[in-house]
N, C-alpha and C positions, 0 to 999 in steps of 0.2 A: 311628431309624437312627443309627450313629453315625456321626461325623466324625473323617475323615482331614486330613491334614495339603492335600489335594487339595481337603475339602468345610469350608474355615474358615467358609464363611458357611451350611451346610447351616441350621443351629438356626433362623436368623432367619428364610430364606427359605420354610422350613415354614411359618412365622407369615403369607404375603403368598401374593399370587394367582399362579396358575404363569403367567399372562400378562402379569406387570407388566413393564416393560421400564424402563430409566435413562433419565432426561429427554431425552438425544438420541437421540429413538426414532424421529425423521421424518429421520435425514441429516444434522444440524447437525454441521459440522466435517468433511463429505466434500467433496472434489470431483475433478472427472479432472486426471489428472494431478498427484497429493501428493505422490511419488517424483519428480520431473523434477529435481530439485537433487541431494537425498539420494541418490538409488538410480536412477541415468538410462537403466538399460537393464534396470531391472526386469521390464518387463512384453515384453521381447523375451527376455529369459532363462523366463520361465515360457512364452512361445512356442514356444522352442527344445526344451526340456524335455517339454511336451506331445507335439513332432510325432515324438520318437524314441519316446515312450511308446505310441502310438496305433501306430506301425509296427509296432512290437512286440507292442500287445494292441488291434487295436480296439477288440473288445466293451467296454472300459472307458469310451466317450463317456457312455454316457447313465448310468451309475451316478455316474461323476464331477459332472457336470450336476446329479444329483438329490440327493449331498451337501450342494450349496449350500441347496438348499431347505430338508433336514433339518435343517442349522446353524441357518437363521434361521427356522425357525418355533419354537423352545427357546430361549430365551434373547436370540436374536434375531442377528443376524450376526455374531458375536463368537469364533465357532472353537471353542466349547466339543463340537461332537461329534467334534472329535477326540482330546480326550484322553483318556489312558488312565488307570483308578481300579486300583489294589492290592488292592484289596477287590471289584475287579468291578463298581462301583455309578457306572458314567460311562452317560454318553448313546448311547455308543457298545454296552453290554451289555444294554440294553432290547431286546426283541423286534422292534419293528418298524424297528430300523437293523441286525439282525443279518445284512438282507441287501444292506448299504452294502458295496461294493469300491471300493478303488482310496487306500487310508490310506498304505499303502508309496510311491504318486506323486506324492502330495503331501509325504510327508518326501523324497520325493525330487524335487521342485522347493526346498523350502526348506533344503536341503543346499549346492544351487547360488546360490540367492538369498544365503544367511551366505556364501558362499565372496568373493561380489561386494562384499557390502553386510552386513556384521557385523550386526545387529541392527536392523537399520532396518525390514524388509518384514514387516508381520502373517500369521499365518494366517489367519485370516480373510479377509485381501484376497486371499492366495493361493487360496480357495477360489473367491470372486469375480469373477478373472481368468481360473482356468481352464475354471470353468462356460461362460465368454464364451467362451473356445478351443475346449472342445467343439461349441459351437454352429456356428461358424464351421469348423471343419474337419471336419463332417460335412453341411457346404450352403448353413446360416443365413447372415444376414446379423450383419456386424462391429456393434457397440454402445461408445459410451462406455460405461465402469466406473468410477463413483467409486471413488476408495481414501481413506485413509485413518483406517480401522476400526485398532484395539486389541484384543488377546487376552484375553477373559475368563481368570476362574483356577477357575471352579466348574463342574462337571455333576454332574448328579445325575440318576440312571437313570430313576427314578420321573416327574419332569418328563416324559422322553421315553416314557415308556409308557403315559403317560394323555394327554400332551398333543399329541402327530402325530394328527393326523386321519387316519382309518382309510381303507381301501380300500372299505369295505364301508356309507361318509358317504352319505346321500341329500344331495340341493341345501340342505335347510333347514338340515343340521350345518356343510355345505360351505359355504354362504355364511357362515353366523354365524362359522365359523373364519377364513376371510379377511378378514370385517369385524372382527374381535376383532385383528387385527392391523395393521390399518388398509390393508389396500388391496382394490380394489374386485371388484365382480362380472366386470368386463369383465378386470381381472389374473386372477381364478379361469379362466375360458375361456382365456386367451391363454395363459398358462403351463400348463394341462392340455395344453395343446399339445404340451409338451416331450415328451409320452408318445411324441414319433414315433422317438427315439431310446432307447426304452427297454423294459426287461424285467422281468418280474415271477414271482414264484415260485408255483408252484399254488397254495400250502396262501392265499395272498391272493382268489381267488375259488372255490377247489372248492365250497364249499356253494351255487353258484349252478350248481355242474355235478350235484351227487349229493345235497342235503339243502337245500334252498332254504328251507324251509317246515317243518322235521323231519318230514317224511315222506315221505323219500327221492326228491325231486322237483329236478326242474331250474328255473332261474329265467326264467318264460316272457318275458321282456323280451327274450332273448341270443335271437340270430337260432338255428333246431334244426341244422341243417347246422354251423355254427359249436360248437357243441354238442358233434356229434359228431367232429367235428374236435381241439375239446380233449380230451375223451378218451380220445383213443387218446394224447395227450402226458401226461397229469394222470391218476393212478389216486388214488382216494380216500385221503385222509391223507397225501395224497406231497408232502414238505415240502420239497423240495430242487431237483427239474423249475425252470430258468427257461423261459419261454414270452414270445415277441416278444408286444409292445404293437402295434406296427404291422406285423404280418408281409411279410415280402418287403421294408420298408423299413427294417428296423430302425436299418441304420448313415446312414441318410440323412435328413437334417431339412428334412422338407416339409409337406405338409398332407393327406397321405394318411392320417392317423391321422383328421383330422374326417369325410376321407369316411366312413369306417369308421363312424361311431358313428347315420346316421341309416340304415345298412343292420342295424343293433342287433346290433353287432360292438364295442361295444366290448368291453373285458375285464373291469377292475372294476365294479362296481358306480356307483363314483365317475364313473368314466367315462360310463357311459350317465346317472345322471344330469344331467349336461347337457344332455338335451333334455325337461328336465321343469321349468326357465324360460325365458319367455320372452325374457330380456337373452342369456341364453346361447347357446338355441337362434338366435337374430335372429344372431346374432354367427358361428355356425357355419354356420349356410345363407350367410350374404354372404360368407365366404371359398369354400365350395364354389364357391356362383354363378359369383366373379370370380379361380378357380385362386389363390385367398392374396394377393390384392390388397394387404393393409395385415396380413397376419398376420407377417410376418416384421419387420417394423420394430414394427408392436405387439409382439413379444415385447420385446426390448430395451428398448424402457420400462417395461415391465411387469418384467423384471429390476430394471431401476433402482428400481424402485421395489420390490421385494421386498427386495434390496440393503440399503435402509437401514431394514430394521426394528432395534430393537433397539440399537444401534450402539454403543459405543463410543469415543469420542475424545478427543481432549488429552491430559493427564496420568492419565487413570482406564484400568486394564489395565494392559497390559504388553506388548511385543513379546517374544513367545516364541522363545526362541532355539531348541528343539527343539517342535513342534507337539505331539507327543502329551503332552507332561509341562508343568506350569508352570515357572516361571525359578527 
């Protein structure tokens, strides 16, 4: 592959594992509140910012939300899937972010952020912060966000196309990915959870509606009613259909996505998954039992803690003054 001026470290990085992360890969050099000197109305400016954008496009909560994920499972929380390659070969041009929206909201939060505060606020945190807005102004409850993460200057496509755990992970890839990044089984269930605000494109589960097994069979796990329900939305090959994760709830973040999954509704594959351990399943019947007793506050640590994979800080990076390009 060669190297642009975008991929200066592409040569060495080939040589290392696509999971290695920089020494402060557990949060070292974060904490709430990094901005309260430097940039003191940061994160009520990316407030402000969110609630005109959401009037304007709801459907953008849960794809927003699921940005942040896709940053920090590549490189790990450091904004690299936002940038854009010349050559086409960012994080952002691999397959399975080809169905990320919302890249225009976030340069346009950090428009307003350089307007306030010149070069002080990362993207990275701005992804960060608004994950957390999303959550909260579609139901969730509020969470501390550490800030103070630094803008990587590398992506590279191929990371993001072998390295996103797929729609189609049973629990033993699914776990081993979440453990490979260091956070746990009980973070895997609780941020699956996010699915309750989110949408997904057919061509991600049709072969569990029309070729489950290649020979043209459906995938008996998915409830048949459900089945039939998807396709009449989903026609074989149709790449483009998005389909709610939680129907009827989509813009609302609750725990109606867990009931779903032991009526074998979920969508992905990933998803129903989850009742094939027992940490997971034990985790999903106790929130049905007690209508989401500790799942809404367990999310928000389980952010935090996804938050600092990877990370960033001190003097290593850069605060990008435009998110999609380096400085």
């Amino acid at each position: 592959m060669a190297c642009s001026k975008l991929f200066l470290s592409c040569l060495l990085l080939q040589l290392t594992s696509l999971f290695l992360v920089p020494e402060v890969a557990h949060g070292l050099g974060l904490k709430v509140g990094f901005y309260e000197k430097a940039c003191p109305n940061a994160e009520a400016i990316v407030k402000e910012v969110m609630a005109q954008v959401l009037s304007e496009a709801p459907g953008l909560s849960g794809p927003l939300l699921r940005m942040h994920f896709h940053d920090c499972f590549i490189r790990g929380c450091e904004g690299s899937v936002l940038l854009n390659s010349p050559t086409n070969n960012a994080e952002k041009n691999a397959i399975p972010n080809h169905s990320l929206r919302g890249f225009q909201t976030i340069d346009r939060v950090k428009t307003a952020l350089e307007k306030a505060c010149p070069g002080i606020v990362s993207c990275a945190d701005i992804l960060a912060l608004v994950a957390r807005d999303m959550v909260v102004a579609t139901g969730g409850l509020s969470y501390d966000v550490e800030t103070g993460r630094r803008d990587g200057n590398v992506s590279i496509m191929t990371e993001a196309l072998t390295g996103l755990i797929p729609p189609t992970a049973n629990i033993t890839a699914l776990k081993a990915g979440w453990a490979q990044r260091g956070l746990s089984v009980k973070d895997l269930v609780v941020l699956s959870g996010g699915h309750t605000i989110g949408t997904s494109h057919c061509s991600s589960f049709n072969n569990r509606l029309y070729n489950f097994t290649g020979k043209g069979d459906s995938d008996p796990s998915l409830d048949s009613h459900y089945i039939a329900r998807l396709k009449l939305r989903c026609k074989p090959n149709d790449q483009t259909t998005l389909v709610e994760m939680d129907p009827g709830s989509v813009r609302t973040f609750d725990i109606k996505y867990f009931d779903l999954l032991p009526k074998r509704r979920g969508l992905l594959t990933s998803d129903s998954a989850l009742l094939d351990d027992s940490e997971t399943k034990a985790y999903l019947d106790l929130q049905i039992k007690t209508g989401g007793s500790t799942f809404f506050k367990d999310f928000g640590v389980s952010m935090l803690n996804m938050g600092r994979i990877g990370v960033i800080t001190g003097t290593a990076g850069e605060v990008r003054k435009v998110c999609s390009k380096v400085n």
